[in-house]
C-alpha positions as CSV (number, residue, x, y, z in Angstrom):
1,X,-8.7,-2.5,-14.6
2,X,-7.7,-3.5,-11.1
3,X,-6.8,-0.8,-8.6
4,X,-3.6,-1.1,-6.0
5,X,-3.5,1.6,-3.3
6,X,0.1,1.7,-2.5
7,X,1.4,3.1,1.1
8,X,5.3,4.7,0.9
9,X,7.0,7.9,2.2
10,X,6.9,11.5,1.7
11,X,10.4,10.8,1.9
12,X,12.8,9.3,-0.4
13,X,15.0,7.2,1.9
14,X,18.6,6.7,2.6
15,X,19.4,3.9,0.6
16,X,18.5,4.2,-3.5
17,X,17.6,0.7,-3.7
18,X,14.1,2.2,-2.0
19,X,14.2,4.6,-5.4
20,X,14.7,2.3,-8.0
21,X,12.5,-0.6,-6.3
22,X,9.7,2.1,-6.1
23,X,10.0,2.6,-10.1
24,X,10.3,-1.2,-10.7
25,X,7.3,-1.4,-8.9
26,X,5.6,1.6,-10.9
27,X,6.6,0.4,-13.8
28,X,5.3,-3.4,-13.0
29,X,1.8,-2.0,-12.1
30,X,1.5,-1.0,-15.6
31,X,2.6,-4.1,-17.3
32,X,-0.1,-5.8,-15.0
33,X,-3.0,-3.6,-15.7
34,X,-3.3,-1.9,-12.2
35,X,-4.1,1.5,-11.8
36,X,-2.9,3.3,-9.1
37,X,-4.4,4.5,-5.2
38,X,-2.1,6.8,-3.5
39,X,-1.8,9.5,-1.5
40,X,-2.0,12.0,-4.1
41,X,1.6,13.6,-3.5
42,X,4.1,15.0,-5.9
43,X,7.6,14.5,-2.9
44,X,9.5,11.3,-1.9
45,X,8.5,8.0,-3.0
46,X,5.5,8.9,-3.8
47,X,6.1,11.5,-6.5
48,X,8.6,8.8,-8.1
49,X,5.7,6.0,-8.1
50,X,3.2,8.3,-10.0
51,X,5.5,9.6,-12.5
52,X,6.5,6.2,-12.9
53,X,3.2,4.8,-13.8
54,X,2.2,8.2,-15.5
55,X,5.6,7.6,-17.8
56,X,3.9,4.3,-18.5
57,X,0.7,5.0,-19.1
58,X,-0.8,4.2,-15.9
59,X,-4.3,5.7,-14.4
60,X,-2.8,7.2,-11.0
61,X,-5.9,8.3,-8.8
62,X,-4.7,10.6,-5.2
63,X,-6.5,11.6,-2.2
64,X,-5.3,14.3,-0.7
65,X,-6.8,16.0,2.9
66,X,-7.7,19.4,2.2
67,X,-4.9,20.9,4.7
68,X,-2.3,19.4,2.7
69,X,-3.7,20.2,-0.8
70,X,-3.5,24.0,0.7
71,X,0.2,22.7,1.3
72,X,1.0,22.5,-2.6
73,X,2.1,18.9,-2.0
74,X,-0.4,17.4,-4.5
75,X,0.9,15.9,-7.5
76,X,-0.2,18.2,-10.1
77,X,0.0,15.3,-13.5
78,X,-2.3,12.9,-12.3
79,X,-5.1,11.1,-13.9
80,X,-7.9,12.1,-11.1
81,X,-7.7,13.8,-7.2
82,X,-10.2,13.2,-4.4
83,X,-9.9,16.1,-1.8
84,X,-11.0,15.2,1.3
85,X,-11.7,16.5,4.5
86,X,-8.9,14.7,6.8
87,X,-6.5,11.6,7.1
88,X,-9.5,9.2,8.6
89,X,-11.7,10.0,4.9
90,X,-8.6,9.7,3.2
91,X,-7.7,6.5,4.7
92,X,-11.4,5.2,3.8
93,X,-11.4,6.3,0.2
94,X,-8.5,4.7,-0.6
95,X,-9.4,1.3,1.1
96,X,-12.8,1.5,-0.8
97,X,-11.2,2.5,-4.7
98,X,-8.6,-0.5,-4.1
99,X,-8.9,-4.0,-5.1
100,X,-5.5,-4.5,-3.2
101,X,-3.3,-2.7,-0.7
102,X,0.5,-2.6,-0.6
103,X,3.4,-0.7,1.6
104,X,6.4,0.5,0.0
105,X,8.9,1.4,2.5
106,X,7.7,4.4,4.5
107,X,8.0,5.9,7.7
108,X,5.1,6.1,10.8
109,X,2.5,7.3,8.5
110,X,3.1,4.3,6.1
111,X,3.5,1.5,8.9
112,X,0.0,3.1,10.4
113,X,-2.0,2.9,7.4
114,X,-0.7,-0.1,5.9
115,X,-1.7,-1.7,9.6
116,X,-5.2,-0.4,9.5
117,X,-5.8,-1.9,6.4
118,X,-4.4,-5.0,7.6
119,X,-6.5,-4.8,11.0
120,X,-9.7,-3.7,9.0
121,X,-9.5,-6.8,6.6
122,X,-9.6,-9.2,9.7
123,X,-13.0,-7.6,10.9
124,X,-14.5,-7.6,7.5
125,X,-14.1,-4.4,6.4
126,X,-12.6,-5.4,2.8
127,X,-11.8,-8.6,1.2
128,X,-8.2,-7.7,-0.2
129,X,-4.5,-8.7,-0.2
130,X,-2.2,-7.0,2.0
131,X,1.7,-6.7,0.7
132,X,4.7,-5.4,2.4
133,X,7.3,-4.7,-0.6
134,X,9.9,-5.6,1.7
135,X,12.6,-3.7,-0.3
136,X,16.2,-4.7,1.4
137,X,14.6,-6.5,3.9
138,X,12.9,-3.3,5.2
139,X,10.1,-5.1,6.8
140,X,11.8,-8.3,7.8
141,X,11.2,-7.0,11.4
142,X,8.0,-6.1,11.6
143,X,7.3,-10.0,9.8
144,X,9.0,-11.3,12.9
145,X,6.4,-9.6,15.2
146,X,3.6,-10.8,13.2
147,X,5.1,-14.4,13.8
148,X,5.3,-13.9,17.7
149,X,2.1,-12.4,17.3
150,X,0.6,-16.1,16.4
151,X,2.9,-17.4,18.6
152,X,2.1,-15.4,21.7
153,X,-1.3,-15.9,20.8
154,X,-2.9,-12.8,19.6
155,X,-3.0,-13.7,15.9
156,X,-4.0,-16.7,13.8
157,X,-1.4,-18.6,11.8
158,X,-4.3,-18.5,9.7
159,X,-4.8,-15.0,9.4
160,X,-1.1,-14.6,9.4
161,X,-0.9,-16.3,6.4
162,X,-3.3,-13.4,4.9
163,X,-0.6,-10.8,5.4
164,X,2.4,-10.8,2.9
165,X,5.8,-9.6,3.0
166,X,8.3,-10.0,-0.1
167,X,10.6,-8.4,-2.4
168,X,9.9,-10.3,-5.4
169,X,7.1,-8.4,-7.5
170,X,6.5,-12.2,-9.4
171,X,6.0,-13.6,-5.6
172,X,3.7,-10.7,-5.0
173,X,1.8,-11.4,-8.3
174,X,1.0,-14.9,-7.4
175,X,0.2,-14.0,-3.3
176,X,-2.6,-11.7,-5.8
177,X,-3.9,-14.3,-7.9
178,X,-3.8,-16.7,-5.4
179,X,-5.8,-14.9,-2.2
180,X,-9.0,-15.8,-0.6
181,X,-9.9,-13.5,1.7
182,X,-9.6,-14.5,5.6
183,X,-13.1,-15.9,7.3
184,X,-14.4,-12.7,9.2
185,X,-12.7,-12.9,12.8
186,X,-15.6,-13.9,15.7
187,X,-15.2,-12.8,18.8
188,X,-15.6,-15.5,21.9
């Protein structure tokens, strides 16, 4: 079984496209055999991807920092939760359960982890696809500053071309089955 750690809000969003594409996209993990990474909560988008792939069947595997656990904000139907001491272990875990990594629309703490992961893959930290579910065009910006990024000079077109942004979960299945990882960056 194949593993996604998916990255989205606490919150639910203003527009319920973000809603209904998160259960499309619960609801695809299943068809496709992946289990779930998340954040381990039971509010916003999160809560509605892990009942989504729970409804389906779906392993769903949090991990939750012991502050918010004492919170109540874990999601209390899950298949397994890892508590862990603070956002930096949880970030870790995740990155090391997951065979690939994906950001649903979120606010700072998505855009954050979803760039670490994307930062730690160029230094060789993990060999995995990194998605943006660009749900109405949510992420359109932040795919125009990874292009003047490469064109200013301070990323690879190469490397570039690791980092995915669509809205098309069949587009995002064949980004999967079609990745090799990018050569380990060198510095000069």
């Amino acid at each position: 079984m194949k593993k996604m750690a998916v990255y989205c809000g606490a919150s639910l969003g203003n527009k319920t496209i973000y809603q209904e594409q998160t259960k499309e996209l619960g609801q695809w993990m299943s068809q496709n055999g992946y289990d779930l990474v998340y954040g381990g909560g039971n509010v916003g988008l999160m809560g509605i991807l892990a009942d989504t792939v729970i409804e389906k069947g779906g392993k769903v595997i949090g991990i939750m920092p012991s502050f918010l656990l004492e919170r109540e904000l874990a999601h209390q139907h899950i298949t397994e939760m890892h508590e862990v001491r603070d956002m930096h272990e949880r970030k870790r875990k995740m990155i090391d359960l997951a065979d690939c990594y994906l950001a649903l629309p979120g606010g700072p703490g998505t855009l954050e982890e979803i760039s670490e992961v994307v930062s730690w893959g160029r230094v060789g930290e993990h060999q995995n696809p990194c998605i943006f579910f660009n749900v109405d065009g949510y992420y359109d910006l932040l795919a125009d500053f990874f292009d003047k990024m490469v064109a200013d000079g301070f990323l690879t077109q190469t490397d570039r071309e690791k980092v995915f942004f669509s809205n098309s979960l069949e587009e995002i299945q064949q980004f999967i089955d079609t990745y090799t990882p990018p050569t380990i960056r060198k510095y000069k």
